[in-house]
LOTIPA-173739 format. One line per field, with one value per residue (C-alpha): x, y, z; residue in three letters. Coordinates in Angstrom, 3 decimals. Example, Ala and Ser with C-alpha at 12.3 -4.5 7.8 and 13.67 -1.06 7.14 Angstrom:
<atoms>
px	[12.300 | 13.670]
py	[-4.500 | -1.060]
pz	[7.800 | 7.140]
rest	[ALA | SER]
</atoms>
This chain:
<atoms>
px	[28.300 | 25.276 | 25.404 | 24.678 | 21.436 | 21.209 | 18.144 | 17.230 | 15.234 | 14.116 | 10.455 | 8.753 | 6.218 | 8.251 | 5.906 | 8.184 | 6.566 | 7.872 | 7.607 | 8.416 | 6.010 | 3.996 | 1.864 | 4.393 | 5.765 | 2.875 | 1.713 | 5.009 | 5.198 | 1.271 | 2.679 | 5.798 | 3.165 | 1.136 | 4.594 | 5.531 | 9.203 | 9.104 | 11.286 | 10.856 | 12.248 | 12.330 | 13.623 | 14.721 | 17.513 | 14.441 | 11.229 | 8.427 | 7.526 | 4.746 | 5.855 | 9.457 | 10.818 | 13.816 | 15.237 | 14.184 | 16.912 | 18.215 | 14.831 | 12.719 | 9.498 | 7.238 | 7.914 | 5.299 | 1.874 | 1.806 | -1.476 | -3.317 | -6.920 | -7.180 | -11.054 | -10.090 | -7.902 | -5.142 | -2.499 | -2.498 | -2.644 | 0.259 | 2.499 | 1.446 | 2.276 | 6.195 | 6.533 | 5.651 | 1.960 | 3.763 | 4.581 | 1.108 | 0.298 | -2.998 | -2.826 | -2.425 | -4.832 | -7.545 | -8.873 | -8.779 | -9.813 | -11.011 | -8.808 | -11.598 | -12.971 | -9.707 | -10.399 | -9.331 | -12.849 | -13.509 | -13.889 | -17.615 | -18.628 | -21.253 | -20.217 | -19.484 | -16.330 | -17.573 | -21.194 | -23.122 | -26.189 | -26.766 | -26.303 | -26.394 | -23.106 | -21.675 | -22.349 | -19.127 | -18.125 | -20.731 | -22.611 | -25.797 | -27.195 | -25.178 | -27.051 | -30.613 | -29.554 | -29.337 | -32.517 | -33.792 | -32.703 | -35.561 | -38.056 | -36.153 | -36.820 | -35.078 | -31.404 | -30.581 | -27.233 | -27.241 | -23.756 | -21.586 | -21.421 | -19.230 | -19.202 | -18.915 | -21.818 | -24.364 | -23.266 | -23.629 | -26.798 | -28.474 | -27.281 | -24.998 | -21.841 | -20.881 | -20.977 | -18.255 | -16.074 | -15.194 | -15.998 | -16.131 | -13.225 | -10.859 | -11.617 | -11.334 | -8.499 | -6.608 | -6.919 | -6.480 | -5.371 | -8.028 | -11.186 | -14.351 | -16.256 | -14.553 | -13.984 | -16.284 | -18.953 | -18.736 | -15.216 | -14.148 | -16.916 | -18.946 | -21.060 | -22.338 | -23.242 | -25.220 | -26.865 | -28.377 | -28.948 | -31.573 | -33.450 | -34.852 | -32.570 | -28.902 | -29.418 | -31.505 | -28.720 | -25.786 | -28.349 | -28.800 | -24.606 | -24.105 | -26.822 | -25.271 | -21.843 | -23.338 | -25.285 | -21.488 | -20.348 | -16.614 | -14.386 | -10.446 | -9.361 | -10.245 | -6.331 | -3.521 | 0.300 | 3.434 | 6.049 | 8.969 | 6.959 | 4.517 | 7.521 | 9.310 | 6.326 | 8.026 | 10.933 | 9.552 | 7.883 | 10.644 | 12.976 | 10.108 | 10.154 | 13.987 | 13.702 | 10.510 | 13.257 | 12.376 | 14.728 | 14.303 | 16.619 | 17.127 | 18.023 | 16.274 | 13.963 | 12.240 | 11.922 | 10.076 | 7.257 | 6.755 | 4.566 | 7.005 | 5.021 | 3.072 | 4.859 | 6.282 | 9.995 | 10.664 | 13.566 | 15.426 | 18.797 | 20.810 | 19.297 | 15.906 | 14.100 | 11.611 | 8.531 | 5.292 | 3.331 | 3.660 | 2.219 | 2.234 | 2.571 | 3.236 | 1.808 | -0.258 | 2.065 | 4.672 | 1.975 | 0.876 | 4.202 | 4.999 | 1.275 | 1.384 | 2.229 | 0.693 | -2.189 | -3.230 | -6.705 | -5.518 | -2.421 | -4.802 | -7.093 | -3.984 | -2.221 | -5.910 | -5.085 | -4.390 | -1.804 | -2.058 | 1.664 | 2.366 | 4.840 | 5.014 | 7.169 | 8.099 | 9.278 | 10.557 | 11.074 | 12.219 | 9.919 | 11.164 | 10.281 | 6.467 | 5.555 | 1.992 | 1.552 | -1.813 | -3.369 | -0.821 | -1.821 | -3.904 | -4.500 | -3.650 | -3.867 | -6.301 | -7.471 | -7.641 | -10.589 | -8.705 | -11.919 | -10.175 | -7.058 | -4.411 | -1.354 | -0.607 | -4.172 | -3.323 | -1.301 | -0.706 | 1.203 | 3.075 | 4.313 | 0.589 | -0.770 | 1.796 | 3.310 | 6.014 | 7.222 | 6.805 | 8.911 | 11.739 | 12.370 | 10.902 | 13.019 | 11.309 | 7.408 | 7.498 | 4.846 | 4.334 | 2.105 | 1.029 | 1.087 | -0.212 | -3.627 | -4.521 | -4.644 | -2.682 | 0.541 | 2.937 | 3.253 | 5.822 | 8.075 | 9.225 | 12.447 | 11.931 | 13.355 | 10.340 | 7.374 | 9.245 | 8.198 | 4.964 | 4.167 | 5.610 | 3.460 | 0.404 | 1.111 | 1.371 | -1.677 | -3.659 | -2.033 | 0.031 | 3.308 | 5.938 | 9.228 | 11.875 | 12.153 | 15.476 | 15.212 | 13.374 | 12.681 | 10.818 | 9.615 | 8.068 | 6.000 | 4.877 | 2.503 | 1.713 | -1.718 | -4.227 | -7.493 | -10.850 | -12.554 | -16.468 | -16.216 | -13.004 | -14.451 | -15.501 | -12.361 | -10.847 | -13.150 | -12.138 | -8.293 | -8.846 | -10.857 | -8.368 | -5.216 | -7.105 | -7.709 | -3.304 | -2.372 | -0.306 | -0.913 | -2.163 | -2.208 | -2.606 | -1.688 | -3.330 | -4.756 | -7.512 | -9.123 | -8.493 | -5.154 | -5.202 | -2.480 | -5.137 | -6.667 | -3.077 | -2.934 | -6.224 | -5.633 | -1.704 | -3.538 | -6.107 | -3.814 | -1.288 | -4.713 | -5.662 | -1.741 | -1.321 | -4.920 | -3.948 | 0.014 | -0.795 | -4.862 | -5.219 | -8.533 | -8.570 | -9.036 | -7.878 | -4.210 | -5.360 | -8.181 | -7.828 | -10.918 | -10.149 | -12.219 | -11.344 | -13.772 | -14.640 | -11.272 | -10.961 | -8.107 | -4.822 | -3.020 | -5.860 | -7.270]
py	[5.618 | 7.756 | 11.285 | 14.379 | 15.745 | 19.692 | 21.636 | 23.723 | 26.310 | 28.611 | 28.245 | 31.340 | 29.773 | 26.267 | 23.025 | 19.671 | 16.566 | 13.244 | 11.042 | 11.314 | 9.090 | 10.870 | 12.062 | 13.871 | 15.156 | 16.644 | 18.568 | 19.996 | 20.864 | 22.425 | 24.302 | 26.051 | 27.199 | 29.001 | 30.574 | 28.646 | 26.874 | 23.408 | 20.543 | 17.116 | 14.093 | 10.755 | 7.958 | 5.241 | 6.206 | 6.573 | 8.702 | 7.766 | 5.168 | 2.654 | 4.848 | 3.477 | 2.610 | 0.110 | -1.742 | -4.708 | -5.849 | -2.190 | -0.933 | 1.420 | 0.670 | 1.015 | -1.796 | -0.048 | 1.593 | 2.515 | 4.333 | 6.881 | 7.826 | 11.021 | 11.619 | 12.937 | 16.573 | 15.994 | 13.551 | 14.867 | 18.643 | 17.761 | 15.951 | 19.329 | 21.546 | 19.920 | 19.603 | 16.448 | 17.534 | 16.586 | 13.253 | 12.235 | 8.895 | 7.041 | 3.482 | 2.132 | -0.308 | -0.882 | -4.064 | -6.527 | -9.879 | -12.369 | -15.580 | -17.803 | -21.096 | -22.008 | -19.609 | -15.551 | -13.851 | -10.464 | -8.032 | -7.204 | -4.169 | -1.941 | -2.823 | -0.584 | -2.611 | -5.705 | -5.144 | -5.520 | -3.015 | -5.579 | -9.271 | -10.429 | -9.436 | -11.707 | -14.965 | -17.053 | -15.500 | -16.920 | -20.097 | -20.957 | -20.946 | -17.645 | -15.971 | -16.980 | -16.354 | -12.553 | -12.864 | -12.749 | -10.060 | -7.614 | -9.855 | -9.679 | -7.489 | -4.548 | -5.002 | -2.277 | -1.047 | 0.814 | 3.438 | 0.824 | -2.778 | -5.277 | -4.729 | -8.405 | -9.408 | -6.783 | -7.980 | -11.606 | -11.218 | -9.501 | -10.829 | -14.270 | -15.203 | -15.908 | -11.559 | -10.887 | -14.128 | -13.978 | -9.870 | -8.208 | -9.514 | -9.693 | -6.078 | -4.855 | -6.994 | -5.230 | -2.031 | -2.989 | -6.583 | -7.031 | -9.501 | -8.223 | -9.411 | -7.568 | -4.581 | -1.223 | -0.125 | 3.426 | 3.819 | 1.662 | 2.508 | 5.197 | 6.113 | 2.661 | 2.755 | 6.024 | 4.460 | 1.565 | 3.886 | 5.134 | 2.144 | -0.468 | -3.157 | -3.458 | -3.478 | -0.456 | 1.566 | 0.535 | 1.634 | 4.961 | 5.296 | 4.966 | 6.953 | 9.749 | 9.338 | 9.279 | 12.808 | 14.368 | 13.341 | 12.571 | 12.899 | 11.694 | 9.062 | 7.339 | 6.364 | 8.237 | 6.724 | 9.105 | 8.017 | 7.213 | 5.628 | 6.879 | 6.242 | 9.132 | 11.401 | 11.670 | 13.170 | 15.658 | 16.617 | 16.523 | 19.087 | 21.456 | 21.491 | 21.917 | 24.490 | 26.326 | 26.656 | 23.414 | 20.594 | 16.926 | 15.354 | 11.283 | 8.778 | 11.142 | 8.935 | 10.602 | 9.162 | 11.301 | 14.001 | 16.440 | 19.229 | 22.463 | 25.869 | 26.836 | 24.486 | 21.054 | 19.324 | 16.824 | 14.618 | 12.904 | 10.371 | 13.453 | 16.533 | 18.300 | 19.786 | 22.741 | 23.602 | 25.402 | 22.564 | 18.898 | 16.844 | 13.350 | 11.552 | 7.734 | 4.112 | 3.982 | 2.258 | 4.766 | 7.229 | 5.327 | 5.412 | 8.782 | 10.027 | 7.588 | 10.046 | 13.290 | 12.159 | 8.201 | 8.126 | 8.698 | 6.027 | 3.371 | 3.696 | 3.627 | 0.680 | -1.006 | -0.015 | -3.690 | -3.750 | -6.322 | -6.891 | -8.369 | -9.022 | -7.624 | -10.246 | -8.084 | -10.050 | -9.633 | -11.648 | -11.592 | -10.397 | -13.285 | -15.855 | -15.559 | -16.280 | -18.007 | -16.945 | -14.937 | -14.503 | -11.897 | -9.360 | -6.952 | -7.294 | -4.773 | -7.843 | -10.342 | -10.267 | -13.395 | -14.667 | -16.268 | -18.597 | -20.545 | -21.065 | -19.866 | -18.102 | -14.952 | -12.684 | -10.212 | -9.821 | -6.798 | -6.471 | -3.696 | -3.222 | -3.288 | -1.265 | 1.709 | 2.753 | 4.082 | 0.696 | -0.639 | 2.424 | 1.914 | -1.632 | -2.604 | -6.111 | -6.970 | -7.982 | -6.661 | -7.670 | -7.840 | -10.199 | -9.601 | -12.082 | -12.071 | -10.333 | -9.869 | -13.261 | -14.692 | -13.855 | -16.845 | -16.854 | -14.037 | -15.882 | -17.739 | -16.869 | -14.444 | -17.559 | -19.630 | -16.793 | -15.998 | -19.842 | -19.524 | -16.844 | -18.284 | -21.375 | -19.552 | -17.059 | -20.705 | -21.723 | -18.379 | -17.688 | -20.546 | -18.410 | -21.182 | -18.760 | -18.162 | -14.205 | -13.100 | -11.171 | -10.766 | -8.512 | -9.303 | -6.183 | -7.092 | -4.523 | -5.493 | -3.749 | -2.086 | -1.419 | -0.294 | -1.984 | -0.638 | -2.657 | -1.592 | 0.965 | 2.516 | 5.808 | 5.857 | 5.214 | 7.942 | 10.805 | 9.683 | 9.877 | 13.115 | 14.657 | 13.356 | 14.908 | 18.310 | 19.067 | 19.627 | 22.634 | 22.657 | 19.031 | 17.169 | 13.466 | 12.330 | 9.046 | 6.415 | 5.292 | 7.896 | 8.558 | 6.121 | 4.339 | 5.657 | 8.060 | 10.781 | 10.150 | 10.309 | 13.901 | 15.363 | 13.755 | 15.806 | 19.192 | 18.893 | 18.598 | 21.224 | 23.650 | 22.970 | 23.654 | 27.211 | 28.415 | 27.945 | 29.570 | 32.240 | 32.496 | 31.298 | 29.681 | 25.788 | 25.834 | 29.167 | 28.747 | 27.520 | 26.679 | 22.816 | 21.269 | 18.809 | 15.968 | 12.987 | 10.076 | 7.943 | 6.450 | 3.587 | 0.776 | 1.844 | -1.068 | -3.118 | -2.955]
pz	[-55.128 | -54.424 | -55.890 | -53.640 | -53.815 | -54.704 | -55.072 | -58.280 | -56.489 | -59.705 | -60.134 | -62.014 | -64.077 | -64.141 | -65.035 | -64.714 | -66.482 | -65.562 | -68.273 | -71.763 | -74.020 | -76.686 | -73.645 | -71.745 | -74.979 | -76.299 | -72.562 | -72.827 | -76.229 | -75.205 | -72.272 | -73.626 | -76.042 | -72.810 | -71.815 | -69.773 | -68.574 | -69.148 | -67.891 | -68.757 | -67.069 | -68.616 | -66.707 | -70.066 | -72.454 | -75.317 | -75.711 | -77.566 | -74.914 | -77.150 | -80.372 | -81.403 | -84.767 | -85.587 | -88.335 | -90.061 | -93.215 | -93.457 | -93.237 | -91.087 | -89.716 | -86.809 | -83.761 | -81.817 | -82.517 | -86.623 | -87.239 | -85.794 | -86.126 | -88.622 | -87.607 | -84.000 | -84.596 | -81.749 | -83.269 | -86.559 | -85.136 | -83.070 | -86.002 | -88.404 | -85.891 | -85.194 | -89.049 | -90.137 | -91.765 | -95.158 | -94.158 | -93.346 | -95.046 | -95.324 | -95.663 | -99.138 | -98.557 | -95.556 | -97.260 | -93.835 | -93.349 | -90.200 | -90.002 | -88.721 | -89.590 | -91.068 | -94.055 | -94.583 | -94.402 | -95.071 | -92.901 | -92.474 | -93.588 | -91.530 | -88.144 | -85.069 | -82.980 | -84.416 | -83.884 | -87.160 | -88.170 | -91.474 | -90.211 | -93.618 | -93.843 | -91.530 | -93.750 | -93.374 | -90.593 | -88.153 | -88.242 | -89.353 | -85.962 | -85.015 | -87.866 | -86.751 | -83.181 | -84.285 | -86.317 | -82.593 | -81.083 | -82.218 | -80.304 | -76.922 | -74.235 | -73.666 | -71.672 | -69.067 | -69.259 | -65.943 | -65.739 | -67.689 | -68.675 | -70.325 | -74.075 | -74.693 | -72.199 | -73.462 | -77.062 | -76.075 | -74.154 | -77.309 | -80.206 | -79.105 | -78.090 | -81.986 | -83.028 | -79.527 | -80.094 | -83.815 | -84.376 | -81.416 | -79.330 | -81.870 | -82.959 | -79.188 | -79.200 | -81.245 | -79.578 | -75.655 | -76.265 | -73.756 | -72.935 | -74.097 | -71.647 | -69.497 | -71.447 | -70.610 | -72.788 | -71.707 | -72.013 | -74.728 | -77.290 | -75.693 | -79.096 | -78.730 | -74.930 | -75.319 | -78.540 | -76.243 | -73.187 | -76.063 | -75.492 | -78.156 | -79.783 | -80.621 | -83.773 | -84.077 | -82.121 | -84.398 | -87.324 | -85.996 | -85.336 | -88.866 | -89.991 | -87.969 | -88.922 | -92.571 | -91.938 | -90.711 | -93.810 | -92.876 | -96.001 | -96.126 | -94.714 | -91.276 | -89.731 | -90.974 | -90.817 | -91.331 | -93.910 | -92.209 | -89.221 | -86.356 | -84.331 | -85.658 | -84.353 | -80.538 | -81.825 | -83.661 | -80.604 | -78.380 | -81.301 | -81.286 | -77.532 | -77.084 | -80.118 | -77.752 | -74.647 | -72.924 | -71.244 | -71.640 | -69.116 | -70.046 | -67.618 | -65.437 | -62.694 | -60.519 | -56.851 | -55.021 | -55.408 | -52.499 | -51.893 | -51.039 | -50.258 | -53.468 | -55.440 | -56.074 | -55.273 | -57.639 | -56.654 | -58.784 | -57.711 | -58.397 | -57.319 | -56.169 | -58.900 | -57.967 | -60.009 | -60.010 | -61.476 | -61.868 | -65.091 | -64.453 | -67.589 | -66.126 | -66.282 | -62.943 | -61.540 | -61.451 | -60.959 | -57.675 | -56.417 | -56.730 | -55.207 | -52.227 | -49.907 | -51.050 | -52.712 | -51.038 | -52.693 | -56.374 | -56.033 | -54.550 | -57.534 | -60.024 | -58.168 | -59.241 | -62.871 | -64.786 | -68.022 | -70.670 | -72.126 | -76.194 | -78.601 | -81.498 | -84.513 | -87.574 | -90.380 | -93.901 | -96.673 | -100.345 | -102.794 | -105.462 | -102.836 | -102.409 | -105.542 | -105.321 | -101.676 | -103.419 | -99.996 | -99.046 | -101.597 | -101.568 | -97.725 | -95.232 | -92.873 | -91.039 | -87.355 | -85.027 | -82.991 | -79.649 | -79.788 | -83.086 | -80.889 | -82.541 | -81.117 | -83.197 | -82.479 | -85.328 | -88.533 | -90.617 | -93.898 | -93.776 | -97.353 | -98.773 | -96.048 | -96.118 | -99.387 | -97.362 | -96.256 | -99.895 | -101.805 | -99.279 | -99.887 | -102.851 | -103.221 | -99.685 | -98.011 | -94.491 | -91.902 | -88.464 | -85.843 | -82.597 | -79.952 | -76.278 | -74.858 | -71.559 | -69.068 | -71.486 | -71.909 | -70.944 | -74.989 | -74.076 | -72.059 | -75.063 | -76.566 | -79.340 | -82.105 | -80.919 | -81.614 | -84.589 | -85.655 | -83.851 | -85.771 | -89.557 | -88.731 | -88.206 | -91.081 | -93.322 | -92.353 | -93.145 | -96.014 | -97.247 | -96.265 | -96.938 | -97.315 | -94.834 | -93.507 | -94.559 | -90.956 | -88.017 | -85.016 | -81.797 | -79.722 | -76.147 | -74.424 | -71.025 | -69.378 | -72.380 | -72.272 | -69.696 | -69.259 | -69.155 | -67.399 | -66.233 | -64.317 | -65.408 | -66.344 | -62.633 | -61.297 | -63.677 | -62.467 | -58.471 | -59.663 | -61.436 | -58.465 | -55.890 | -57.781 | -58.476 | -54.676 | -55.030 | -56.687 | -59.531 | -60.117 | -62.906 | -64.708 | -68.446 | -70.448 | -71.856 | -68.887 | -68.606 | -71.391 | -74.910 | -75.348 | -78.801 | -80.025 | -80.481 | -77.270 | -75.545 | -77.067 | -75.788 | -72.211 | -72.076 | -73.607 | -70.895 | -68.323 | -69.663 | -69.905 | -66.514 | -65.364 | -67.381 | -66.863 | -62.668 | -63.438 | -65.549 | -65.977 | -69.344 | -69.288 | -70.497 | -74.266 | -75.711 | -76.265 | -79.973 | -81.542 | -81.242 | -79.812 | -76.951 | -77.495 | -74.756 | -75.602 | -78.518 | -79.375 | -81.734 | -82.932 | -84.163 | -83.625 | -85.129 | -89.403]
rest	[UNK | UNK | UNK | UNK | UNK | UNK | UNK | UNK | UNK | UNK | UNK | UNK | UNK | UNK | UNK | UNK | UNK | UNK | UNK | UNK | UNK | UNK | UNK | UNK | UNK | UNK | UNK | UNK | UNK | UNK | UNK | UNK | UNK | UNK | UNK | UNK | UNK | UNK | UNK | UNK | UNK | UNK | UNK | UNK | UNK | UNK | UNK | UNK | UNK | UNK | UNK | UNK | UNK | UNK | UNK | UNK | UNK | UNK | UNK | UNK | UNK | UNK | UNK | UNK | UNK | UNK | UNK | UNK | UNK | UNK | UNK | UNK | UNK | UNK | UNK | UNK | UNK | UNK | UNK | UNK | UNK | UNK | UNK | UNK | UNK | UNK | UNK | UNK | UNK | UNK | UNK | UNK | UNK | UNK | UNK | UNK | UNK | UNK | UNK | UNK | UNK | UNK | UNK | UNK | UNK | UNK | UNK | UNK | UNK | UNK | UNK | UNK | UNK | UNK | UNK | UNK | UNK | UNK | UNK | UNK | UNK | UNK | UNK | UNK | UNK | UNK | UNK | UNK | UNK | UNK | UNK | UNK | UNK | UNK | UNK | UNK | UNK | UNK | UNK | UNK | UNK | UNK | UNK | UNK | UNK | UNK | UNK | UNK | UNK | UNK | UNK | UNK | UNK | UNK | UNK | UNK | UNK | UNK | UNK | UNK | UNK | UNK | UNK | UNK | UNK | UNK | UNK | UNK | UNK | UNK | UNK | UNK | UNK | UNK | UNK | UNK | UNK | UNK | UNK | UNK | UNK | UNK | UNK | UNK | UNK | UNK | UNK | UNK | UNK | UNK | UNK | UNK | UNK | UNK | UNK | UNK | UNK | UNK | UNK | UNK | UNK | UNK | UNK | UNK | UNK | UNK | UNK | UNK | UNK | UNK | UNK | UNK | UNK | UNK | UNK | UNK | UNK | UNK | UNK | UNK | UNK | UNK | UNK | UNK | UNK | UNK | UNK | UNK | UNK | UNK | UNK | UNK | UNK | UNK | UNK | UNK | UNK | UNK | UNK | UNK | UNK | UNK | UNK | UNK | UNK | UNK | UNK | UNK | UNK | UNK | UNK | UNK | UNK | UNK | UNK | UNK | UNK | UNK | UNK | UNK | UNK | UNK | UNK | UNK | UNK | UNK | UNK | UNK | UNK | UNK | UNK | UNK | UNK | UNK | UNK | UNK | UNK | UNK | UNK | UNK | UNK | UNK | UNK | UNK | UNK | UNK | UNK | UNK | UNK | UNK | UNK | UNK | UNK | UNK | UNK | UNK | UNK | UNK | UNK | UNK | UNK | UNK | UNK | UNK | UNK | UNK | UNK | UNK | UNK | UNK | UNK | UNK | UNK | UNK | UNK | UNK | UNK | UNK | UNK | UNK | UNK | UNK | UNK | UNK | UNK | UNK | UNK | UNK | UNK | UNK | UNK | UNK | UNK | UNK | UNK | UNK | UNK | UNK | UNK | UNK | UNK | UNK | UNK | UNK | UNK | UNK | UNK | UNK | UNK | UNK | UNK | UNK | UNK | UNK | UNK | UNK | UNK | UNK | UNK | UNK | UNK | UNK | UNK | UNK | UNK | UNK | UNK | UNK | UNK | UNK | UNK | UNK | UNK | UNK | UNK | UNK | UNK | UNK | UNK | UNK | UNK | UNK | UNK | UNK | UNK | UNK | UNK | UNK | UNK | UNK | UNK | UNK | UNK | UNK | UNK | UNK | UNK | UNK | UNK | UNK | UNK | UNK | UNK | UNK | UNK | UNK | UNK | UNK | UNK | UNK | UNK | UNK | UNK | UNK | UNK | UNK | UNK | UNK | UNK | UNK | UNK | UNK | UNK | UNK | UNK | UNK | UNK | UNK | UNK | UNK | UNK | UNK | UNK | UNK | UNK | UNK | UNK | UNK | UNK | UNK | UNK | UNK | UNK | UNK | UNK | UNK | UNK | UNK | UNK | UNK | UNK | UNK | UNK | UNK | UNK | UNK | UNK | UNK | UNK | UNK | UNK | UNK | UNK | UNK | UNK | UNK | UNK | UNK | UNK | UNK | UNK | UNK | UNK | UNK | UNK | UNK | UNK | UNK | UNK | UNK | UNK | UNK | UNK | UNK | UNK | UNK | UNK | UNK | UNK | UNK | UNK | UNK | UNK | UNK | UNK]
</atoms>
């Protein structure tokens, strides 16, 4: 039976966010900090959305995203400011390899999303002919990139289709589970898109990347992990925001979003919720639904919004039964070309790469593999028993993996990530403008600006600026001293 509706009708200063993944989480955990009253509705019986943690033989670990980028301030701000700055972890090891050409290669150094700046490092990896086909590329003539392009046709075009298939894609891959010639330049690695907008060849541009990053001299380490799993990041977030006088309802969807005077009514299957300001922390889907009526021209761009869905199959095995399996160690894991046909796209060995993982079971060899990529996902209609095997007989033929997992997990996410398609940063800036001609309203998530955990963070601490410098005149950028920063992301799901 339906419930009556009843209207909450206190607004003072009141910002309700609807959604509670590690976006929504961290605009309300920036708002409280502007003052403000904060109420946010999550419609599962979980938060964390992509950031979740679960068992594997008696053991904790990460069944969504496990890394986060430490060279971007937001993610690691956030997890020092709710308490878990001590638990910051870099990987144990970062040593990763290409499964390609039936043999585990090594990771190229030098290379910016796959793109070399020294091709001599890609012996093994490419052919013969793939190698002299780069030897080329300074005699070509310049290749306009206009406002965006397809990273994996500009790469392609310049340098051959060897450099996207067995470097590039897989790399990208492992961020947006994506196709790379598909993917945006611009949005997906901007430094690169402004370093060809430059003019000259590729190979120039990636030079001149790395010389840069050389002159900032960047010291610690590039991803950082947090013992006990990234997973455990949302609810760190969501105690500091009930300690900071917020509510998180659960179970909580909302079903309809209507403009009301100076302010917003929020209605949920059990009552009307009123608020100042609105922070819509969604997949576009649910973000198009809920702005069809008050704002058309945003939820026709995010109905255009396309999701890639993957599995991800954690196993673990006995120590004592590996012995001679040499290719697992001292790996942090291998990525996949999809051009060598194989099922599993990525693997990553947990107990080498996190020393976390490894102190907490140290009778046991955890890893996990990822499965499915955008266009081709009927891989995940399998029962989880059959990508378990999928996965084993893959893992056998990398490594020579012959021992049974004494336990296994398989954790679907569909529609888990947004693609960036050319063009995407285009379609951002129209959603953005469209929502900011409504007071009081505002939009973050990974589908706006990097799908990366850092990038997730800047997007909800623009929004929650935008929202308190409207309620209470605090301009965008001085509630701390955190610089927003909401391009440039790179792989966290990948090595």
């Amino acid at each position: 039976m339906q419930r009556p509706l009843h209207a909450d009708t206190t607004r003072t200063g009141h910002v309700v966010v609807i959604g509670g993944g590690i976006a929504g989480l961290a605009a309300a955990h920036r708002l409280l900090a502007s003052g403000l009253r904060v109420t946010v509705l999550e419609a599962t019986e979980r938060l964390g959305g992509k950031l979740m943690t679960g068992e594997i033989a008696g053991t904790q670990v990460d069944l969504g995203a496990e890394s986060m980028l430490a060279r971007r301030p937001e993610a690691v701000g956030l997890a020092t400011a709710v308490g878990l700055g001590g638990r910051l972890q870099p990987p144990a090891t970062a040593t990763a390899s290409v499964w390609t050409r039936d043999a585990l290669r090594p990771m190229p150094k030098g290379h910016v999303m796959g793109v070399p700046g020294d091709p001599a490092a890609l012996s093994g990896v490419l052919s013969p002919e793939g190698l002299a086909r780069i030897a080329e590329e300074r005699d070509l003539t310049p290749t306009a990139v206009g406002d965006d392009v397809a990273v994996g046709s500009y790469v392609a075009d310049r340098l051959g289709r060897e450099v996207v298939d067995r470097l590039v894609e897989p790399l990208l891959g492992g961020v947006y589970a994506g196709d790379a010639y598909r993917i945006s330049m611009r949005a997906a690695v901007p430094q690169l898109f402004e370093a060809v907008k430059e003019g000259g060849p590729l190979l120039d541009g990636v030079l001149r990347i790395q010389e840069r990053a050389a002159a900032r001299q960047h010291t610690g380490p590039v991803f950082q992990g947090i013992e006990g799993g990234i997973g455990t990041l949302p609810g760190a977030v969501a105690d500091a925001v009930r300690a900071g006088g917020g509510d998180i309802l659960m179970e909580t969807p909302v079903l309809g979003l209507t403009r009301s005077g100076q302010g917003w009514d929020v209605r949920t299957d059990s009552r009307v919720i009123a608020a100042d300001a609105v922070v819509l922390a969604t997949p576009a889907w649910s973000a198009s639904t809920l702005l069809a009526a008050e704002c058309p021209a945003a939820a026709v761009e995010l109905a255009a919004v396309e999701y890639a869905s993957m599995a991800l199959v954690t196993l673990a095995f006995r120590r004592s039964d590996l012995a001679g399996t040499g290719a697992l160690q001292g790996r942090s894991g291998f990525l996949v070309p999809p051009v060598d046909g194989r099922t599993i796209k990525a693997a990553t060995f947990s107990t080498n790469k996190w020393q976390w993982v490894a102190d907490s079971a140290p009778d046991l060899f955890v890893l996990r593999t990822s499965v499915g990529r955008y266009g081709e996902e009927e891989h995940l209609h399998r029962e989880d028993s059959e990508l378990v095997e999928v996965s084993l007989t893959d893992l056998a033929a990398a490594t020579g993996l012959a021992a049974r997992p004494v336990d296994t997990e398989v954790t679907r996410w569909i529609g888990g990530l947004p693609q960036y398609p050319v063009g995407h940063l285009d379609r951002v800036a129209r959603i953005r403008d469209a929502v900011a001609g409504l007071p009081g309203l505002r939009v973050c998530g990974a589908v706006y600006d990097g799908v990366g955990i850092p990038a997730c963070v800047a997007s909800a601490h623009r929004a929650a600026d935008e929202i308190a410098a409207d309620l209470t005149g605090v301009a965008t950028g001085e509630i701390d001293n955190t610089p927003t920063l909401v391009q440039g992301t790179r792989s966290e799901a990948g090595q």
